[in-house]
ZAPADO-641018 format. One record per atom (N, C-alpha, C): x, y, z; atom name; residue number from 1. Coordinates in Angstrom, 2 decimals, padded with zeros to 5 digits. Each point is the difference from the previous one (the first is absolute). Layout:
% ZAPADO-641018
(r (X, Y, Z), "CA", NUM),
...
% end
This chain:
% ZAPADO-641018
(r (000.85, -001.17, 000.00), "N", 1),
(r (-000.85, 001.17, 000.00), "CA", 1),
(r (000.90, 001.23, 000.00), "C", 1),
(r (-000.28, 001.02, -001.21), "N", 2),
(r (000.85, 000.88, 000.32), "CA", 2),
(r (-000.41, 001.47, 000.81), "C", 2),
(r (001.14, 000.92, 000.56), "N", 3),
(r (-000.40, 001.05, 000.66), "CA", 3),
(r (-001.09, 000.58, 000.00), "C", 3),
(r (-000.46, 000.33, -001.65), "N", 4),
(r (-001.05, 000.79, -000.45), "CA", 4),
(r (-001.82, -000.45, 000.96), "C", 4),
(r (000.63, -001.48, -000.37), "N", 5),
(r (-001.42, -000.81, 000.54), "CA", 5),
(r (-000.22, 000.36, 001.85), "C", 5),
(r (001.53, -000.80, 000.70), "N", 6),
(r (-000.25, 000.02, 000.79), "CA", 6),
(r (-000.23, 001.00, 000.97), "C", 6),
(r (000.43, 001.33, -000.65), "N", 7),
(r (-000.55, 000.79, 001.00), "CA", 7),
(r (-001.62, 000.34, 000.23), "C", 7),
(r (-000.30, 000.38, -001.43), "N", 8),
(r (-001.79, -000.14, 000.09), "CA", 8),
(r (-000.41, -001.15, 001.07), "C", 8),
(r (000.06, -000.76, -000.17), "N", 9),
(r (-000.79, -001.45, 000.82), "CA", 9),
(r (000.41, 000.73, 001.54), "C", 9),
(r (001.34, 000.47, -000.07), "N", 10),
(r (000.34, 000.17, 001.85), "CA", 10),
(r (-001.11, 000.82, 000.42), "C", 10),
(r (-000.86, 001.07, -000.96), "N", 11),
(r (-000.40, 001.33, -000.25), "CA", 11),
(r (-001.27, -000.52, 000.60), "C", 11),
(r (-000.11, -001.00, -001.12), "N", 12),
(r (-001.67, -000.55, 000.18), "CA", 12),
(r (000.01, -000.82, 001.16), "C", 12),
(r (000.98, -000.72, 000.96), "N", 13),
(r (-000.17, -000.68, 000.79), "CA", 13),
(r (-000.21, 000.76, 001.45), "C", 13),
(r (000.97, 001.13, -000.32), "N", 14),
(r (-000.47, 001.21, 001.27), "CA", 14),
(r (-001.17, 000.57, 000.21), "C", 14),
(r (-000.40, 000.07, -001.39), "N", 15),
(r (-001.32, 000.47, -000.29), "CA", 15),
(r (-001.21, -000.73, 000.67), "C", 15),
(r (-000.06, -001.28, -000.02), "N", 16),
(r (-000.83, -001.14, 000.42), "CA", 16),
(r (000.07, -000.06, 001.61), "C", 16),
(r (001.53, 000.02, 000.39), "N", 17),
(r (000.18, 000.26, 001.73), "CA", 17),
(r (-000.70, 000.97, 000.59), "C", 17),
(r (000.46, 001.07, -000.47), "N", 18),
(r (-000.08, 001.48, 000.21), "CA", 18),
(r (-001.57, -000.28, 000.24), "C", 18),
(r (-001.06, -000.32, -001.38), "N", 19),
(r (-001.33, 000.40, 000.39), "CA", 19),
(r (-000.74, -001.15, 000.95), "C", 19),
(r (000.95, -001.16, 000.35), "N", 20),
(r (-000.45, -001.08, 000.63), "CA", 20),
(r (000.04, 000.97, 001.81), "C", 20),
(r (000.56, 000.44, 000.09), "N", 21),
(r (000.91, 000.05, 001.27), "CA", 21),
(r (-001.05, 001.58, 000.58), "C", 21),
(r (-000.45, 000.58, -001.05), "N", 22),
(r (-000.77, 001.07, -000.14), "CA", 22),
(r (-001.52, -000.02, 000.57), "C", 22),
(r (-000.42, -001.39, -000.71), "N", 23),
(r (-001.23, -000.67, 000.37), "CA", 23),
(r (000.00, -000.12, 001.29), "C", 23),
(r (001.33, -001.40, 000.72), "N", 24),
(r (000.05, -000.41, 001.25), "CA", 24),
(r (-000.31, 002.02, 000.61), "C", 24),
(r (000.96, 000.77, 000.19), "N", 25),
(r (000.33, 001.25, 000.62), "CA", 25),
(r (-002.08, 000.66, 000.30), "C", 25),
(r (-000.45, -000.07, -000.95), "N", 26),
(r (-001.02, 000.37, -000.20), "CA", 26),
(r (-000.81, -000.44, 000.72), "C", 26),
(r (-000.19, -001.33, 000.24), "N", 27),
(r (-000.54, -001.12, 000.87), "CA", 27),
(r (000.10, 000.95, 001.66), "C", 27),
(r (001.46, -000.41, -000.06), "N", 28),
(r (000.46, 000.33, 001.39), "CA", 28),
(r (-000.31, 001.45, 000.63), "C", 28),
(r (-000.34, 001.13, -001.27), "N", 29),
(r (-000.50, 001.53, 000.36), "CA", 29),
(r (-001.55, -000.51, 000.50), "C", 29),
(r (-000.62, -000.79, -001.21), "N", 30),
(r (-001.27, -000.28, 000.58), "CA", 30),
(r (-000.72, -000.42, 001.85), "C", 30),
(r (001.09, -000.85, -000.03), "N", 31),
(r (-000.06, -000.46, 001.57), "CA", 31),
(r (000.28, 001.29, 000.89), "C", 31),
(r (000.99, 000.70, -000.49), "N", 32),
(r (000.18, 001.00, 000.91), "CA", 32),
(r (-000.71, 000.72, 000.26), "C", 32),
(r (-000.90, 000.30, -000.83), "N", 33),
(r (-000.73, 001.17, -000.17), "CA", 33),
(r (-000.95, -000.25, 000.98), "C", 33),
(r (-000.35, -001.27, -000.47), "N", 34),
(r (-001.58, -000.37, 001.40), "CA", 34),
(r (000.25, 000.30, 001.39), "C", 34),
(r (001.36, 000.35, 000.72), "N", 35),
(r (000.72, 000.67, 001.06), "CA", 35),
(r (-000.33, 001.16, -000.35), "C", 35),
(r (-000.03, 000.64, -000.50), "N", 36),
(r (000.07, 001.55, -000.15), "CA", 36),
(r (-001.77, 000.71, -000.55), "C", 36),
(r (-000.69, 000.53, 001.12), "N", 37),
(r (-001.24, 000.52, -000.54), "CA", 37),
(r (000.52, 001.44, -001.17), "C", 37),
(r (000.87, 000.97, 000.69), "N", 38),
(r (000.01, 000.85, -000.52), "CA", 38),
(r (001.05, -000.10, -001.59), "C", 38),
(r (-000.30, 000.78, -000.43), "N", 39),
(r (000.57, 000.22, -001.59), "CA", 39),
(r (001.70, -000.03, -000.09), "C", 39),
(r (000.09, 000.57, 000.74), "N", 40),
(r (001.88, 000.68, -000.21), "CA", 40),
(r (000.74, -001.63, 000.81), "C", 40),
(r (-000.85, -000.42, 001.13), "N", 41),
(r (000.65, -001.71, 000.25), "CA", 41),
(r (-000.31, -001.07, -000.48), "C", 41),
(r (-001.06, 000.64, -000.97), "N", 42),
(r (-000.41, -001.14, -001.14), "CA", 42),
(r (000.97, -000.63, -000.61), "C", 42),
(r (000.03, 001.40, -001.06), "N", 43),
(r (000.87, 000.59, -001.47), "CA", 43),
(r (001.17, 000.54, 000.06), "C", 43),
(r (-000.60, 000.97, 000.43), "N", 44),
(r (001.59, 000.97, -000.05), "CA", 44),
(r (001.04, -000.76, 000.67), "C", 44),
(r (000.13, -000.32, 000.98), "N", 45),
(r (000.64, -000.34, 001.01), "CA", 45),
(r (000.26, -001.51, -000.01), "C", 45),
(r (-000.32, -000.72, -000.68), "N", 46),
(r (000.10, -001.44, -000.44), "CA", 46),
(r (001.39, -000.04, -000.42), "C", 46),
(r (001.21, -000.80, 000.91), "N", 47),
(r (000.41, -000.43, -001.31), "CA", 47),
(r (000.31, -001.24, -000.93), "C", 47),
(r (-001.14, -000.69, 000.49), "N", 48),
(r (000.26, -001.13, -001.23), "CA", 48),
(r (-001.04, 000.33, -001.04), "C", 48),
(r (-000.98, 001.19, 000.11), "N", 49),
(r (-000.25, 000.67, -001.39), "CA", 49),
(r (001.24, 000.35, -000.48), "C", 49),
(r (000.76, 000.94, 000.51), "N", 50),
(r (001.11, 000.85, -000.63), "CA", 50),
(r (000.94, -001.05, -001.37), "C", 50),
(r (-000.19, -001.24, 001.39), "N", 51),
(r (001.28, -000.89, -000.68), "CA", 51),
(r (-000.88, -000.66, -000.94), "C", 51),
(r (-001.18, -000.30, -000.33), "N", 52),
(r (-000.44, -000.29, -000.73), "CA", 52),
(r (000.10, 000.90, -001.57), "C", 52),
(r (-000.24, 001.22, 000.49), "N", 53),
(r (000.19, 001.05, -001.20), "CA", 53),
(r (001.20, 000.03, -000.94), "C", 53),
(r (000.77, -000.11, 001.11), "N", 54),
(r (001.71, -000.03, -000.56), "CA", 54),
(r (000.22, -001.13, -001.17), "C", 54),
(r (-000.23, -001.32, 000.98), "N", 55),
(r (000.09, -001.48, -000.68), "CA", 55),
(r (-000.95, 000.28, -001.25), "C", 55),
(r (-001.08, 000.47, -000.37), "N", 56),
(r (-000.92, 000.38, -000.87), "CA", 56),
(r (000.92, 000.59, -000.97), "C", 56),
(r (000.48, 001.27, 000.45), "N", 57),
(r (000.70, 000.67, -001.26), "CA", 57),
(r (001.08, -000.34, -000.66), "C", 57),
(r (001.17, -000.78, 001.34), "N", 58),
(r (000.79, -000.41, -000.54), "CA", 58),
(r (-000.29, -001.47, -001.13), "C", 58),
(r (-001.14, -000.73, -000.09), "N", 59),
(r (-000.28, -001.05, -000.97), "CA", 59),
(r (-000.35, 000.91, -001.07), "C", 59),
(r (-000.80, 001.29, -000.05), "N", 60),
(r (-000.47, 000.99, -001.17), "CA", 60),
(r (001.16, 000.11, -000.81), "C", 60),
(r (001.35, 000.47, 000.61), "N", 61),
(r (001.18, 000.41, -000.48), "CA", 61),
(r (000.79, -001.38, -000.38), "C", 61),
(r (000.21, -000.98, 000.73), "N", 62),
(r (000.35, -001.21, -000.73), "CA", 62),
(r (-000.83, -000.25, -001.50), "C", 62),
(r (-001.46, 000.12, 000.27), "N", 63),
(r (-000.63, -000.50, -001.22), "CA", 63),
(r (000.25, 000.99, -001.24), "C", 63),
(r (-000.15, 001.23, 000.48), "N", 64),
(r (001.01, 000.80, -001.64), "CA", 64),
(r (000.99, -000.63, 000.16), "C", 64),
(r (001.29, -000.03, 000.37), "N", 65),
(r (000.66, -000.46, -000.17), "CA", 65),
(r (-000.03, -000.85, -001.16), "C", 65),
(r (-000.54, -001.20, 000.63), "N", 66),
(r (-000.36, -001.16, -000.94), "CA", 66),
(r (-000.45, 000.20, -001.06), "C", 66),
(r (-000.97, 000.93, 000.17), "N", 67),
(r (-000.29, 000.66, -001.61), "CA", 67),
(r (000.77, 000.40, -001.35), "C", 67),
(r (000.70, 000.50, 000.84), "N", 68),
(r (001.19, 000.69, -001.17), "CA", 68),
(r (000.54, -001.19, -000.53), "C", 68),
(r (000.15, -000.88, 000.03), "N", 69),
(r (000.84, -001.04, -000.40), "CA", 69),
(r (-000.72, -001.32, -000.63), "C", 69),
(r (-001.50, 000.12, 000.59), "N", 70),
(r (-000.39, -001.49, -000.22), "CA", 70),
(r (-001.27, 000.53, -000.65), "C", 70),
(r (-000.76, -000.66, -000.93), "N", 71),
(r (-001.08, 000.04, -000.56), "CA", 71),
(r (-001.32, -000.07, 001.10), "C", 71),
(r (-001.39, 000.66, 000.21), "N", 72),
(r (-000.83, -000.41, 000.91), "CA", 72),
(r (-000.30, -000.99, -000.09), "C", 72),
(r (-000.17, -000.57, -001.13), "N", 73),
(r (-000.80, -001.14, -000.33), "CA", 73),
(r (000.97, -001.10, 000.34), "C", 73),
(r (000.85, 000.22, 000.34), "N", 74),
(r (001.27, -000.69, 000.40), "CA", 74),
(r (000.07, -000.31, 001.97), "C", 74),
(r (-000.25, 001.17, -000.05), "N", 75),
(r (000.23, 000.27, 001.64), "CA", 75),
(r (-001.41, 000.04, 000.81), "C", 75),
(r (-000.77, 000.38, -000.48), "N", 76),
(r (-001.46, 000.07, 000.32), "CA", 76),
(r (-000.57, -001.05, 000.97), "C", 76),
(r (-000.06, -001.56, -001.32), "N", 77),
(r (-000.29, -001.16, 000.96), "CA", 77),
(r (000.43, -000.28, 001.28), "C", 77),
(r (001.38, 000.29, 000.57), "N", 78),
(r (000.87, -000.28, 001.08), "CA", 78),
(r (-000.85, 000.89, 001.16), "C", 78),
(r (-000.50, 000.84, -000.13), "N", 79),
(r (-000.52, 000.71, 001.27), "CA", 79),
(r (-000.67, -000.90, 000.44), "C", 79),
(r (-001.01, -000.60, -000.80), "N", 80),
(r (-001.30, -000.78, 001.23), "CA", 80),
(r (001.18, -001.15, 000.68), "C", 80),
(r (000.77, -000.47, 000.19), "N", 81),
(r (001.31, -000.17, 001.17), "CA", 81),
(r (-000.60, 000.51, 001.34), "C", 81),
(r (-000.37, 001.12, -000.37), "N", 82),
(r (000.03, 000.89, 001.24), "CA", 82),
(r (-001.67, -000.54, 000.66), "C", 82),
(r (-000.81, -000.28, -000.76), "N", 83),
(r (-001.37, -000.81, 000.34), "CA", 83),
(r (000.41, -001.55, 000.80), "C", 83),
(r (001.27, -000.47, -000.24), "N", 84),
(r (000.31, -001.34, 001.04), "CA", 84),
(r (001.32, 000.35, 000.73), "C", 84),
(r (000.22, 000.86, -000.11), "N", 85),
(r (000.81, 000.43, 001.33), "CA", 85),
(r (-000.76, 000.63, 000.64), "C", 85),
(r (-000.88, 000.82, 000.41), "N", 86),
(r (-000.23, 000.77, 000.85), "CA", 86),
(r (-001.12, -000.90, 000.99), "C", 86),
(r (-000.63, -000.88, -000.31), "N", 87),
(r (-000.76, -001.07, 000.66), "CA", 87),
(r (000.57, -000.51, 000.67), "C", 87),
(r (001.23, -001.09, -000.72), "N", 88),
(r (000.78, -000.40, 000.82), "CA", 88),
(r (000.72, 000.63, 001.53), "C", 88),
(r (000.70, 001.42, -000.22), "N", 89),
(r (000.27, 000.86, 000.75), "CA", 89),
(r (-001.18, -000.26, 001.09), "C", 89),
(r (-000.95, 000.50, -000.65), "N", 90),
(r (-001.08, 000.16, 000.96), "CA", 90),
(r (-000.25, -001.23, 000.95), "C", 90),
(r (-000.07, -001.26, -000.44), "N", 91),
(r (-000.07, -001.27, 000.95), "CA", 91),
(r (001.13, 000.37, 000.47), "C", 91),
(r (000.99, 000.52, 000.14), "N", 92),
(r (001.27, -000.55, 000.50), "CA", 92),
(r (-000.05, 000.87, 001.22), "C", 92),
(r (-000.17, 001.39, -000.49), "N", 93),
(r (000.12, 000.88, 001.20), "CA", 93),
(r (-001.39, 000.56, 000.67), "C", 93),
(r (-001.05, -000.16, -000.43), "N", 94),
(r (-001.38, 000.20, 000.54), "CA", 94),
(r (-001.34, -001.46, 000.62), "C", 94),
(r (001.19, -000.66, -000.57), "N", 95),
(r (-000.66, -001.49, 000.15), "CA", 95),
(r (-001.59, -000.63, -000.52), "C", 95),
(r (-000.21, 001.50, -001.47), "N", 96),
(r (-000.73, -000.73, -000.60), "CA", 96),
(r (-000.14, -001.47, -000.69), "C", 96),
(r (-001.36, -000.20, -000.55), "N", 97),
(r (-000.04, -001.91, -000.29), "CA", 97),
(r (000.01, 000.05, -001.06), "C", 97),
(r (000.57, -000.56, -000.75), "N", 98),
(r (000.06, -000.25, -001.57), "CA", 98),
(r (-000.57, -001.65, -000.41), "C", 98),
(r (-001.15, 000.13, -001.02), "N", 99),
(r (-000.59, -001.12, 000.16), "CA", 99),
(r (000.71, -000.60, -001.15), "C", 99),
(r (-000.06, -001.61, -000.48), "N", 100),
(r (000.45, -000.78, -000.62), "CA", 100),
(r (-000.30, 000.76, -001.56), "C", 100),
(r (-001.18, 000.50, -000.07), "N", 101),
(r (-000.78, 001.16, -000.89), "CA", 101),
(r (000.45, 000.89, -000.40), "C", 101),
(r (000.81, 000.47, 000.70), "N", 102),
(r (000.65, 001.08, 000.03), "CA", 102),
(r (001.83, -000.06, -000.39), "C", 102),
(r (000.32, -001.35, 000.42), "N", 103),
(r (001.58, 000.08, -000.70), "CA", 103),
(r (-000.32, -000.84, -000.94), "C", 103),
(r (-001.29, -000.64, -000.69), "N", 104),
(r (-000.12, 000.28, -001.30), "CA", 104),
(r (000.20, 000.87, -000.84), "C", 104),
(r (-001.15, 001.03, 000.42), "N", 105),
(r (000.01, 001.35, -001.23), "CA", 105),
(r (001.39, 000.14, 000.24), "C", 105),
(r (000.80, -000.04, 000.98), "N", 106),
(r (001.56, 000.53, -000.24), "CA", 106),
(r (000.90, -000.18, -000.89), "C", 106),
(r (-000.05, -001.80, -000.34), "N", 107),
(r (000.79, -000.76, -000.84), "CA", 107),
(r (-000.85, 000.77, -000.86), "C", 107),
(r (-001.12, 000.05, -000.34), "N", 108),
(r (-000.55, 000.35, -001.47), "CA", 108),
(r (000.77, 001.32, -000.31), "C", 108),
(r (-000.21, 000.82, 000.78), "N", 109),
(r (001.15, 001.48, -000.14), "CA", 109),
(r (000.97, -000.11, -000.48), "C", 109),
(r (000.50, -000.80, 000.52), "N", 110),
(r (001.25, -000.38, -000.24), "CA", 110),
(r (000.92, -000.44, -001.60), "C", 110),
(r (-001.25, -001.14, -000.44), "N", 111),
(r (-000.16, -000.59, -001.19), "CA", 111),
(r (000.18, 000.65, -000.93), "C", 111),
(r (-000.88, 001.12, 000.35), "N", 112),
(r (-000.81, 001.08, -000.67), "CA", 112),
(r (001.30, 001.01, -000.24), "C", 112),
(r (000.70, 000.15, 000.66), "N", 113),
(r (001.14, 001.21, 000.14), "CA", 113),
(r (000.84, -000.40, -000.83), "C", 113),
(r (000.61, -001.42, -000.13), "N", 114),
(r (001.17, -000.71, -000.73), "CA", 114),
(r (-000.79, -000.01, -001.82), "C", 114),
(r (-000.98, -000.30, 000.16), "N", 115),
(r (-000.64, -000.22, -001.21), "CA", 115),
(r (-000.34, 001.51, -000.89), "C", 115),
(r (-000.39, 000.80, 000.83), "N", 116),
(r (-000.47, 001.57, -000.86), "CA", 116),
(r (001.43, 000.53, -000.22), "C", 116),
(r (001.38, -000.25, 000.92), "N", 117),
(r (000.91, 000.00, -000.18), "CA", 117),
(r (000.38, 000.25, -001.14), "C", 117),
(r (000.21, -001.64, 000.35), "N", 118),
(r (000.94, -000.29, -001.77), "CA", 118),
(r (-000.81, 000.00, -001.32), "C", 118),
(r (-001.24, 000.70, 000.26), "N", 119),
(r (-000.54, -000.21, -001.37), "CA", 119),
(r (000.35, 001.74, -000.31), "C", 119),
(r (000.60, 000.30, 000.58), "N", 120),
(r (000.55, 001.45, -000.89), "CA", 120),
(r (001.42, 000.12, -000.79), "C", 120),
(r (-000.25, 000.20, -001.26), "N", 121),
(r (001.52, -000.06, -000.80), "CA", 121),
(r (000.86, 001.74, 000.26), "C", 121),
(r (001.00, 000.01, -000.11), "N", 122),
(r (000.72, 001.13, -000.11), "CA", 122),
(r (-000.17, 000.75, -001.29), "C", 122),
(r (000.17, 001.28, -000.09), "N", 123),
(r (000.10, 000.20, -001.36), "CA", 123),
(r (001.14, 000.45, -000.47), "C", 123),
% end
């Protein structure tokens, strides 16, 4: 694989963290918030909103990134990634249940990602 390639993919793989990690952050503002009646210890004053925001932008800025270099139709499919990571996350650190149903549709995602993939040619 040469340079050209591998940096995009690093681009797009930060990209996928970044908004995985964004979700979890988001989660965790949510909980907080139910502590906090008033507005400013909601929101303002949150900061695993904050860090959520950050992790948010910094995947925005990975994903141009990725842009510049890689076709969408190229890079596009790889996000829903971020639809079976962030579940997972979620059982892991919230101790939601993931039903047998459910790491189905995953593999199907999954399938689905490798396959819309490679059906894009370069030009």
């Amino acid at each position: 694989m040469g340079k050209l390639v591998r940096i995009p993919v690093l681009f797009l793989a930060g990209m996928i963290v970044f908004m995985t990690v964004s979700q979890v952050m988001f989660k965790f503002a949510g909980n907080h918030s139910v502590g906090h009646l008033e507005l400013i210890g909601a929101f303002v004053l949150n900061p695993w909103l904050w860090a959520g925001l950050i992790s948010s932008g910094a995947g925005m800025v990975c994903w141009l990134l990725t842009l510049r270099k890689l076709p969408l139709a190229s890079a596009y499919p790889w996000t829903a990634l971020i639809y079976v990571l962030t579940p997972l996350a979620s059982a892991i650190l919230f101790g939601d249940v993931l039903s047998g149903k459910y790491f189905l549709g995953m593999a199907c995602i999954v399938v689905g990602v490798f396959i819309t993939a490679s059906g894009v040619e370069a030009r």
